[in-house]
C-alpha positions in Angstrom: 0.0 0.0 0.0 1.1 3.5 -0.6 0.8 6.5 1.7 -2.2 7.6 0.2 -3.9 4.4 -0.4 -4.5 3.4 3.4 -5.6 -0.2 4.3 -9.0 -0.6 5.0 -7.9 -1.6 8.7 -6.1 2.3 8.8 -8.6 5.0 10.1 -9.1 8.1 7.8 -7.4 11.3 9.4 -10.2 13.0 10.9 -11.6 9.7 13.2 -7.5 10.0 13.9 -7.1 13.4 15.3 -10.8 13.1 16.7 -9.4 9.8 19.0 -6.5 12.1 20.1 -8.6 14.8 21.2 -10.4 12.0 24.0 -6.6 11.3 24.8 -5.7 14.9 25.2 -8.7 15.7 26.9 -8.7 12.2 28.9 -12.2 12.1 29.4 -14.4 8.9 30.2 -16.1 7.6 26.8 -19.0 5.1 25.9 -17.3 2.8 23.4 -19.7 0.1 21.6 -17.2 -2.9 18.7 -17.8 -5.0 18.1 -15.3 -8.1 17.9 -14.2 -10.5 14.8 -17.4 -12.9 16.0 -19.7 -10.1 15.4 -20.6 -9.6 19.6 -21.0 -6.3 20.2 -19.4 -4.6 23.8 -20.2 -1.5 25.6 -17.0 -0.2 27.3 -16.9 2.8 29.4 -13.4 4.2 30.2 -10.6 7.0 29.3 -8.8 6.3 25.5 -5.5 6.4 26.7 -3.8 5.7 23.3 -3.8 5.1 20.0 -1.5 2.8 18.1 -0.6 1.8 14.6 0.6 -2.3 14.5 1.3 -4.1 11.0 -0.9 -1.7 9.2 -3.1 -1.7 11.8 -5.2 1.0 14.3 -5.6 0.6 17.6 -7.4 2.3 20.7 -5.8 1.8 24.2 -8.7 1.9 26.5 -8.7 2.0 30.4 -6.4 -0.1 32.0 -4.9 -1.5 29.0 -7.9 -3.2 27.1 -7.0 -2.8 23.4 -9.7 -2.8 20.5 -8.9 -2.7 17.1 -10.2 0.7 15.9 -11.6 -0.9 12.4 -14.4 -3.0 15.0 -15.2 0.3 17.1 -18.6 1.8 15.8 -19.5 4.5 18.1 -18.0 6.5 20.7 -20.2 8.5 23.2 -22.6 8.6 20.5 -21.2 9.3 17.6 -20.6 6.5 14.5 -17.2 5.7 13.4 -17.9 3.5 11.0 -20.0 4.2 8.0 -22.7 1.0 8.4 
């Protein structure tokens, strides 16, 4: 892949800088993934990273709990994804 063909796992720019704003800000967050089995979680807790792996995104959440950001599909609210 190229820089500016990203991977569908790689989130566009603006979900990017939007995830670093809860960081910055470190304030508490409704999170609802989903995981690869199609369950769908409700986590409530402080993003306290996020982290490119293998061409990957992820969100640090809490005390460590990492979600791959491509299975997150809201946060306090608001749709990441566009299904």
């Amino acid at each position: 892949m190229s820089a500016s063909t990203p991977s569908p796992a790689t989130m566009p720019w603006t979900v990017q800088q939007r995830l670093q704003e809860y960081v910055r800000a470190m304030k508490l967050a409704e999170i609802i993934y989903q995981d690869p089995n199609g369950q769908v979680y409700v986590v409530h807790g402080v993003i306290r990273d996020v982290l490119s792996r293998a061409g990957r995104d992820f969100v640090v959440v809490g005390k460590g709990q990492v979600v791959a950001a491509d299975h997150i599909m809201m946060i306090d609210g608001q749709r990441l994804t566009k299904e």
